[in-house]
C-alpha positions as CSV (number, residue, x, y, z in Angstrom):
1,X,-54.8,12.3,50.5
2,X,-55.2,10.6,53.9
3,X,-57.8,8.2,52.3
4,X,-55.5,7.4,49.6
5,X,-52.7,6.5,51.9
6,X,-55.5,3.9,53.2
7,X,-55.2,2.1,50.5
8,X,-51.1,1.5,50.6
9,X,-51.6,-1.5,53.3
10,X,-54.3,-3.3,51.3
11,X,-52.2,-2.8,48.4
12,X,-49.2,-4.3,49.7
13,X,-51.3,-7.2,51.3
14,X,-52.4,-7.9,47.6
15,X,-49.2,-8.0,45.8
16,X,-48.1,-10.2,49.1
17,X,-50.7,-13.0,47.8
18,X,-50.4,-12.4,44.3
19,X,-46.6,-13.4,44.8
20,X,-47.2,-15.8,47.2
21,X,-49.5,-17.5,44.7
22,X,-47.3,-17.5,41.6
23,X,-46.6,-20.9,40.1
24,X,-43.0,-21.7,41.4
25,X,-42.7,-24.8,38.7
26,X,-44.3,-25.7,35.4
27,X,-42.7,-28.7,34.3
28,X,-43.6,-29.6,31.0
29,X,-45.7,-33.2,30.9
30,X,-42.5,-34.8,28.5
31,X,-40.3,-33.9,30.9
32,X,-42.2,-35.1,34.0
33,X,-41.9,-38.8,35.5
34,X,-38.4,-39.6,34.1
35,X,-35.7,-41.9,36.6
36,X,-33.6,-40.2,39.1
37,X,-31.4,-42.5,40.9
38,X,-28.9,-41.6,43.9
39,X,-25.9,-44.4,44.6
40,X,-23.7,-43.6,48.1
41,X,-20.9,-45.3,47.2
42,X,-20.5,-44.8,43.1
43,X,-16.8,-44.3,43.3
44,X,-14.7,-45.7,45.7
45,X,-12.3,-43.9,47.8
46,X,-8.9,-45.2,46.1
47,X,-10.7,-44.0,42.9
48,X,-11.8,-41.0,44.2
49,X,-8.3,-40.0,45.3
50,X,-6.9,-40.9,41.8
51,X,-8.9,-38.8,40.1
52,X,-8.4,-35.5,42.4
53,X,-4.2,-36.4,41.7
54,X,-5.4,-36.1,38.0
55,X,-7.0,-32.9,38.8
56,X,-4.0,-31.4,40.3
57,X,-2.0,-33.1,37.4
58,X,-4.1,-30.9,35.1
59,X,-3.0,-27.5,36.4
60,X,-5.3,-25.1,34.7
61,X,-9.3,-24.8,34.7
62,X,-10.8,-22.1,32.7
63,X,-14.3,-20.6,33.9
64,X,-17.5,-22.1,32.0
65,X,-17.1,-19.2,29.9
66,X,-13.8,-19.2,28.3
67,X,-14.2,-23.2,28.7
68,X,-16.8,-22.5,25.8
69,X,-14.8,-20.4,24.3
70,X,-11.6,-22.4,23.9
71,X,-12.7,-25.9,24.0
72,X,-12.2,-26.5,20.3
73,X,-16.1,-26.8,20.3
74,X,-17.3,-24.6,17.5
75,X,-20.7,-25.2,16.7
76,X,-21.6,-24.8,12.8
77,X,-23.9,-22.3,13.8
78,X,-22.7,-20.6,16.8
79,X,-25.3,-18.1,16.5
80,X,-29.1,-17.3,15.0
81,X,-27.7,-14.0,13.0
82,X,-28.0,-12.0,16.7
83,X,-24.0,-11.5,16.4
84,X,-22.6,-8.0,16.3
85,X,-19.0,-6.7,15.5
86,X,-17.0,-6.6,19.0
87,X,-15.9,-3.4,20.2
88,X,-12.2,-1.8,19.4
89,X,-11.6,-2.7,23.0
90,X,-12.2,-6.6,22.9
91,X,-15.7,-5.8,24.8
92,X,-19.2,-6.4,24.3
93,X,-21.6,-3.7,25.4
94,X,-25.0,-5.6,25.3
95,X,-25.1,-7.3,29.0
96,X,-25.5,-10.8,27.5
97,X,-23.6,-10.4,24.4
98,X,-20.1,-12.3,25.0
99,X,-17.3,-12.0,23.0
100,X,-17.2,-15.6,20.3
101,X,-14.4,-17.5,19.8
102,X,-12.0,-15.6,18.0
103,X,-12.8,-12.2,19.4
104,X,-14.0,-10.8,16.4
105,X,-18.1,-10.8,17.1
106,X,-20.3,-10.6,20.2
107,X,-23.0,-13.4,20.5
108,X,-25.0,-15.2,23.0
109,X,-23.5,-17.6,25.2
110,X,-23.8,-21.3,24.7
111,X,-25.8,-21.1,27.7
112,X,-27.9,-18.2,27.9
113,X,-31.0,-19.6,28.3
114,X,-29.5,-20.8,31.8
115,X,-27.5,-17.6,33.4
116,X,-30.1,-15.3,32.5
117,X,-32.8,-17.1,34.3
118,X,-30.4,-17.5,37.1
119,X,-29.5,-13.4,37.3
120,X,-33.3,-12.7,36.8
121,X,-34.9,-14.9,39.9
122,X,-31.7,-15.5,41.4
123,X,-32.1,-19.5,41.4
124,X,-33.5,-22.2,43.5
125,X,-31.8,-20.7,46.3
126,X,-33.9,-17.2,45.7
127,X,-31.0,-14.7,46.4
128,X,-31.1,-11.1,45.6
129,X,-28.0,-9.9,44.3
130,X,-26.7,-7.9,41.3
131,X,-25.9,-9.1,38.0
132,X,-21.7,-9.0,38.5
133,X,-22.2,-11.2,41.5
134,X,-24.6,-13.7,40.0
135,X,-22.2,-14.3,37.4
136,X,-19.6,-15.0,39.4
137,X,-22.0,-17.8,41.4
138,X,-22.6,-19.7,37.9
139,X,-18.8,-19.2,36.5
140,X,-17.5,-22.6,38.0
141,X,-14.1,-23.9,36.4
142,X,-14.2,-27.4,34.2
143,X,-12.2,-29.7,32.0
144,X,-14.5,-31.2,29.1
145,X,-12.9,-34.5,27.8
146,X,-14.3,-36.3,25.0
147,X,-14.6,-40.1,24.1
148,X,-10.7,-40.1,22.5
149,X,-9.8,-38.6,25.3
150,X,-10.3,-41.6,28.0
151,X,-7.1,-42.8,27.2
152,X,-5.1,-40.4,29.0
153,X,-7.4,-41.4,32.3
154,X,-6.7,-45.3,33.1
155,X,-8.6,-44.3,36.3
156,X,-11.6,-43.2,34.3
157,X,-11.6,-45.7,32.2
158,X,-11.7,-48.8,34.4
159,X,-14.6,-47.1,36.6
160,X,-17.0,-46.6,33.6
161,X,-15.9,-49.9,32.6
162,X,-16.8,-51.4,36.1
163,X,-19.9,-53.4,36.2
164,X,-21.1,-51.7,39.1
165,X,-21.2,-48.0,37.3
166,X,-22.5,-49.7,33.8
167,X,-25.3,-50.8,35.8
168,X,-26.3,-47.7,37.4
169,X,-25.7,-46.1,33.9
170,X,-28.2,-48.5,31.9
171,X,-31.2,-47.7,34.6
172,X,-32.0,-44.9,33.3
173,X,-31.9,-45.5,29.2
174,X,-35.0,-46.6,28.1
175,X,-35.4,-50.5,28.6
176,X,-35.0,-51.4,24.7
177,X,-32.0,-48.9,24.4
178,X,-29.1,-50.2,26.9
179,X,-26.4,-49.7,24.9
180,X,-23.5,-47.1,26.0
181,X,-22.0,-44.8,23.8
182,X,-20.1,-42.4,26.1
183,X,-19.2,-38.9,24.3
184,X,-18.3,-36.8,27.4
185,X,-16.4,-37.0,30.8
186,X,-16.0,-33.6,33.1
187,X,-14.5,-32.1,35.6
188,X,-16.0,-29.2,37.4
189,X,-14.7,-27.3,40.4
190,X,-17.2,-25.0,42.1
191,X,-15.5,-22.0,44.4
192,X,-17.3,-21.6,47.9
193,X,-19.9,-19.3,47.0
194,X,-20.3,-21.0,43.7
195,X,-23.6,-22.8,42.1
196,X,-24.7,-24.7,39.3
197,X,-28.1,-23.0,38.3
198,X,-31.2,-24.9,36.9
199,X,-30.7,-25.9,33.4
200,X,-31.3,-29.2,30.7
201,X,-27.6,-30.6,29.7
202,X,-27.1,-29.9,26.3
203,X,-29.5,-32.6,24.1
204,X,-29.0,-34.8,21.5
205,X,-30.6,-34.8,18.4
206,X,-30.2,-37.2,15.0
207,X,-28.8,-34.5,13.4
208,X,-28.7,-32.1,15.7
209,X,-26.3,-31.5,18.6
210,X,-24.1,-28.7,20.1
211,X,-21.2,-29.0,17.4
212,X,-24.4,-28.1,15.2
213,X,-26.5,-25.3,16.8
214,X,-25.6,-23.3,20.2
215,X,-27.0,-25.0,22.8
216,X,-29.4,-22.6,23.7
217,X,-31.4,-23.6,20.9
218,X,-31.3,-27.3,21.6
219,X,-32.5,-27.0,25.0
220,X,-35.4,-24.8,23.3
221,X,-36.2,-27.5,21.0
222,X,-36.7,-30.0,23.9
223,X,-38.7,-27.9,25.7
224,X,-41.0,-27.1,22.4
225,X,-41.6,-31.1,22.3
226,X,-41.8,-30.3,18.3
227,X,-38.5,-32.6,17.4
228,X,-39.3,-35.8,19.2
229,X,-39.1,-38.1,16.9
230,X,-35.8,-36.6,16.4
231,X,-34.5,-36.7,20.2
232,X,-31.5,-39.3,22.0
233,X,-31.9,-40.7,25.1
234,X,-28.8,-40.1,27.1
235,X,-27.7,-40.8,31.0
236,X,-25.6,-38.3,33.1
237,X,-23.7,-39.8,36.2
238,X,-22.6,-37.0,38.6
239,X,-19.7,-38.0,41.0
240,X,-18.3,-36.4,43.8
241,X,-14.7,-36.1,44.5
242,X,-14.2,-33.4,47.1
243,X,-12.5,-34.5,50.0
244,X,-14.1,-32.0,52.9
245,X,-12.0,-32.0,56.2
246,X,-14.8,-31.7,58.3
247,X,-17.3,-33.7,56.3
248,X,-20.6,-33.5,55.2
249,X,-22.1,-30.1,56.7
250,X,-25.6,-29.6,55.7
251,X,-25.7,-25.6,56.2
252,X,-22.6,-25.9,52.9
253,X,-25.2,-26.4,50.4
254,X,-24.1,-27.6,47.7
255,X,-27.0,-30.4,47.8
256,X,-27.9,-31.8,44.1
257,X,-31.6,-30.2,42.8
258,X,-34.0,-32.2,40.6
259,X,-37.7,-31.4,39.2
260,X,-39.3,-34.8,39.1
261,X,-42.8,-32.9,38.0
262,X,-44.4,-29.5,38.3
263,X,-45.1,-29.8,42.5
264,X,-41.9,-32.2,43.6
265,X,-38.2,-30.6,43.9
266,X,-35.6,-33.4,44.7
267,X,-32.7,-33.2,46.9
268,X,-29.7,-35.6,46.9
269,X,-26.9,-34.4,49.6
270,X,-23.4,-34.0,47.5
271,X,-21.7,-36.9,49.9
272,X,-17.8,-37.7,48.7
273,X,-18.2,-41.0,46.3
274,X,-22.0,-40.9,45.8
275,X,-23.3,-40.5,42.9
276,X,-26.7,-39.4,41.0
277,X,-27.5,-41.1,37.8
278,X,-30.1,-39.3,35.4
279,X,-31.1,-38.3,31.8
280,X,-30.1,-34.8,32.2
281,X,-31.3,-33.5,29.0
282,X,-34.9,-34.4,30.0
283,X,-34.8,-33.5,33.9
284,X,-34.7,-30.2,34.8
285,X,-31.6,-30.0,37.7
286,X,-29.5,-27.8,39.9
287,X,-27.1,-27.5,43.0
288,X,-27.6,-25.0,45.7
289,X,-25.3,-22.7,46.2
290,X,-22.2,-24.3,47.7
291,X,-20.6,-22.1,50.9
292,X,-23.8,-19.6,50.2
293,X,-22.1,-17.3,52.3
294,X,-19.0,-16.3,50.6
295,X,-19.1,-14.1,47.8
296,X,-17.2,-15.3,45.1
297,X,-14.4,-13.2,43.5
298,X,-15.4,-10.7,40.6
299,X,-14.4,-12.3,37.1
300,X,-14.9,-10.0,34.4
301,X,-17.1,-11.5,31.7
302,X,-14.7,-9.5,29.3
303,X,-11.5,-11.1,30.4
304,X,-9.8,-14.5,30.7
305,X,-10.2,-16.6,34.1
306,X,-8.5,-19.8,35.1
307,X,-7.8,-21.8,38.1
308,X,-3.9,-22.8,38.3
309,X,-2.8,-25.1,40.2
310,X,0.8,-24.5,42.2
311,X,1.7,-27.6,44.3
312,X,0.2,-29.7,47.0
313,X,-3.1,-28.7,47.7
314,X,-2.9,-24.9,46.4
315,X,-4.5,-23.0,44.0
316,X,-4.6,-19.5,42.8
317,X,-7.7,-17.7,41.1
318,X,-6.1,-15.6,37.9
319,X,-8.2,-12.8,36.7
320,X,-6.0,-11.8,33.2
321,X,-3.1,-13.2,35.2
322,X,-3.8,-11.3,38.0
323,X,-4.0,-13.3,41.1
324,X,-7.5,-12.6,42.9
325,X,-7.7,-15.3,45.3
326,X,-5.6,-18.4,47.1
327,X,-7.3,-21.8,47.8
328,X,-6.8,-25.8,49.0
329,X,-8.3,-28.1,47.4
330,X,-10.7,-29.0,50.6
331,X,-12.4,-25.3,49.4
332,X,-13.8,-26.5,46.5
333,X,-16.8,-28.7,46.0
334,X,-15.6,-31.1,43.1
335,X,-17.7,-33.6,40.8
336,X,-16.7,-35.4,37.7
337,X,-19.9,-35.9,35.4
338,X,-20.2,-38.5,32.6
339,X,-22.9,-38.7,29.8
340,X,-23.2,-41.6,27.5
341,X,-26.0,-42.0,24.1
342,X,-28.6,-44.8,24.8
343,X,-29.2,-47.2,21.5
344,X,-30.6,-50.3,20.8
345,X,-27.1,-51.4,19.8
346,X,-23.5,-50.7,18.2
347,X,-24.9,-50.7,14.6
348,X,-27.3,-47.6,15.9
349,X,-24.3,-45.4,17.5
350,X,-22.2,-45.9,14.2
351,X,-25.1,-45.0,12.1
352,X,-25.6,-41.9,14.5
353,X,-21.8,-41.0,13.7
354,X,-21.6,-41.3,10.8
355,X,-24.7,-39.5,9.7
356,X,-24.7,-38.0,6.4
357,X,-24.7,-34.1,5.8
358,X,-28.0,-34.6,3.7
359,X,-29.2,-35.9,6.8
360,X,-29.0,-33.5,9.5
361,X,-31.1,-30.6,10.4
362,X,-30.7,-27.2,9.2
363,X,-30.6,-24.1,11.0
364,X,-33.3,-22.5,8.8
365,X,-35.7,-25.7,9.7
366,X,-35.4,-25.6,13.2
367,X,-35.9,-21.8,13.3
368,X,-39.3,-22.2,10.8
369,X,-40.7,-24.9,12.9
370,X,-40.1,-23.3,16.2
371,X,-41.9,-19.4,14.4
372,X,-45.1,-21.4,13.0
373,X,-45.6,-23.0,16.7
374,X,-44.7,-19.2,18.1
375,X,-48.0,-18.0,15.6
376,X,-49.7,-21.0,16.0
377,X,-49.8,-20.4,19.7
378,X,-50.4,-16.2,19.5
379,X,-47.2,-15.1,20.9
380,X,-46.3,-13.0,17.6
381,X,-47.3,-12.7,13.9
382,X,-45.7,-13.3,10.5
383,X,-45.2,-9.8,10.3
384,X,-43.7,-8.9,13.2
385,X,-41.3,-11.7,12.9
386,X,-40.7,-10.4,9.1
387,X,-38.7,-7.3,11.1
388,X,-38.2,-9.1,14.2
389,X,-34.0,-8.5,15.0
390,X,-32.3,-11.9,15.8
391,X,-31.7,-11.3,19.2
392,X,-35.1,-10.1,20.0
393,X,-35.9,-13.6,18.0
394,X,-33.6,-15.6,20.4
395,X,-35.4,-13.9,23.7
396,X,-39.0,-14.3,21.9
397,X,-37.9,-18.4,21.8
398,X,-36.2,-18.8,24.9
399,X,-39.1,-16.8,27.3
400,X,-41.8,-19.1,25.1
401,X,-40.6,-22.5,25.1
402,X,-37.6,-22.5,28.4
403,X,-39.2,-22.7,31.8
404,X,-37.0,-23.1,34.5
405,X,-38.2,-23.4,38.0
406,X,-38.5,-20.6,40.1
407,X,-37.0,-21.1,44.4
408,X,-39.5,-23.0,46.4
409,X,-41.7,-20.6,48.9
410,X,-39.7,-21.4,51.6
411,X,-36.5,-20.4,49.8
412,X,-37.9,-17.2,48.9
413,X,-41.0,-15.4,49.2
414,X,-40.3,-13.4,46.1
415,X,-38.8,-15.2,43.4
416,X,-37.7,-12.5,41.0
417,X,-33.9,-11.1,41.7
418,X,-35.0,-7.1,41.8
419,X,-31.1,-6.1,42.4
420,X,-30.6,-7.2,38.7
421,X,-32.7,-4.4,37.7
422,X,-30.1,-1.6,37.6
423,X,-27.7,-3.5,35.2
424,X,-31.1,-2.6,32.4
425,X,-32.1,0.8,34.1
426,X,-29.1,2.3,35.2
427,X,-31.2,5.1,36.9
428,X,-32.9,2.8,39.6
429,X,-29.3,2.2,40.9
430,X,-29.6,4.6,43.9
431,X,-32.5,3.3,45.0
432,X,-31.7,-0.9,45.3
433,X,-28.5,0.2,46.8
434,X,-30.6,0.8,49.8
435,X,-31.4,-2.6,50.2
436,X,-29.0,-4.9,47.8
């Protein structure tokens, strides 16, 4: 027994290296190299202050969540065939199944592929926490405008018109593919305690896009580097709006994350007015966690969340219109974030819109091209993917083909989230409450 016990140090001193040694990044080569440029003064203060009075003007931001589910953005496809009848309550019992549009079916979130990673390392940042609070870190509160919309923002429309931010725009589309064709403007407010974890925004395809497929399986197909010939170049420009009382603070967080290649992590502060311009559906990217110290408030993945705002500077968090939390404005770390096509030209965008239905990619293609690579490389066989369920399907493509990052070494020794592991094994609660 005693020369058993021996052995425990020289165990521990093993798995120490073998964690210390685990590949923290594995960019794949397409996604490698690509432009990331950082401009301090993108939007200039009168702006900035413009748009925040349109943020207040707004009144109401939903969490990401009900965001997806009540944006009018119903994807032809919103699911792979993993959906299940909801329960009698309105609830989903699977821990990523979330209820679909019109509460009638549980499916995977637009963005799985994104909050799972995030509740199963616990991000760039490395934290250990359970599943409920992890959640709550990646449920910031937006208002998705599209291209029609720009009319109601005179503000918004004369920066992206202004030379100055059409310039920092066309750096980053290819050189032979500078012209514009803006699809999306948002607004995102992060709660202190609040992060955006790593993720691709959601791509563009010719046929193919997220009114299409759920976006999970976009960002799968851009990772698989099988549709190519297929993809769109696009630029995002994230600006920030917050106004912070007692300025820039490095120990906030809330710094911008990019993954130029495999061994170099990128970090832009998040200053009021600068701005980051970048293809973000072909460069991996992230925000530390803003205020890491606070835990945000519990919202209930089963119920609806919004921001309201009251007058002046003050907000109220509403959990199923019950008031959870009080805020100012100065809490919140704000950014507005604009994407735009690349093409060669006018003629190209038109020809993109108005893409005929015989045209765009089917469901049944995409999933066929992605299960011959997923033989072709070993991972399964015909015949288990014969009986495969959907859902097991959906995980089988997103643990292949999506690789996020895992948190730097100096983040966090180990970059697996073990205080998740009670949501799946209920059993092994007792034990990470010791130390969770």
């Amino acid at each position: 027994a005693m020369a058993g016990l021996l052995y425990i140090p020289l165990l521990a001193v093993a798995l120490a290296l073998a964690v210390r040694f685990i590949p923290r990044a594995d960019v794949p080569q397409h996604l490698a190299g690509h432009p990331v440029f950082e401009q301090e003064e993108l939007i200039p203060k009168d702006t900035r202050l413009k748009l925040l009075q349109n943020i207040r003007d707004m009144k109401t931001f939903m969490s990401n969540i009900d965001t997806a589910k009540s944006s009018g953005v119903i994807a032809t496809h919103d699911h792979i065939g993993e959906a299940i009848p909801i329960n009698a309550d309105g609830t989903c019992s699977h821990q990523y199944l979330f209820p679909n549009n019109d509460r009638t079916r549980c499916i995977l979130p637009e963005r799985i592929d994104v909050g799972r990673h995030f509740i199963q390392t616990g991000g760039l940042d490395g934290v250990k926490e359970s599943f409920d609070v992890l959640m709550d870190r990646v449920s910031s509160f937006a208002r998705y405008k599209f291209n029609k919309d720009v009319a109601e923002f005179p503000v918004v429309r004369e920066l992206f018109e202004s030379e100055n931010f059409q310039a920092a725009a066309k750096s980053v589309c290819p050189a032979d593919q500078t012209y514009l064709d803006p699809f999306q403007f948002t607004f995102i407010i992060n709660l202190p305690g609040q992060t955006v974890a790593a993720h691709l925004d959601a791509p563009y395809f010719w046929g193919a896009n997220r009114f299409r497929f759920p976006q999970w399986l976009l960002v799968a197909m851009v990772f698989s580097d099988l549709f190519q010939d297929k993809f769109i170049h696009q630029i995002q420009v994230v600006g920030y709006l917050h106004e912070w009382p007692n300025g820039v603070n490095p120990q906030n967080g809330g710094d911008f994350v990019f993954h130029a290649n495999s061994s170099y992590m990128g970090t832009v502060i998040s200053k009021p007015g600068a701005g980051t311009i970048v293809d973000g559906s072909k460069v991996i990217h992230a925000a530390k966690i803003y205020r890491p110290e606070v835990v945000p408030p519990h919202l209930e993945k089963d119920k609806f969340s919004q921001l309201v705002h009251l007058e002046g500077d003050n907000w109220e968090l509403r959990v199923a219109d019950e008031v959870v939390q009080r805020y100012t404005t100065q809490d919140f770390r704000i950014s507005m974030v604009y994407r735009a096509r690349c093409f060669a030209s006018a003629e190209e965008a038109t020809r993109y819109a108005t893409l005929p239905e015989e045209e765009m990619v089917t469901l049944e293609n995409v999933l066929n091209t992605l299960q011959a690579d997923l033989i072709k490389r070993g991972v399964t066989t015909q015949a288990k993917l014969d009986t495969m369920p959907k859902l097991d399907l959906a995980f089988l493509i997103i643990d292949t083909y999506i690789k996020y990052p895992l948190a730097p070494v100096e983040a966090a020794w180990m970059p697996y989230n073990y205080c998740a592991i009670p949501r799946a094994v209920p059993w092994t609660a007792p034990l990470f409450d010791l130390f969770c």
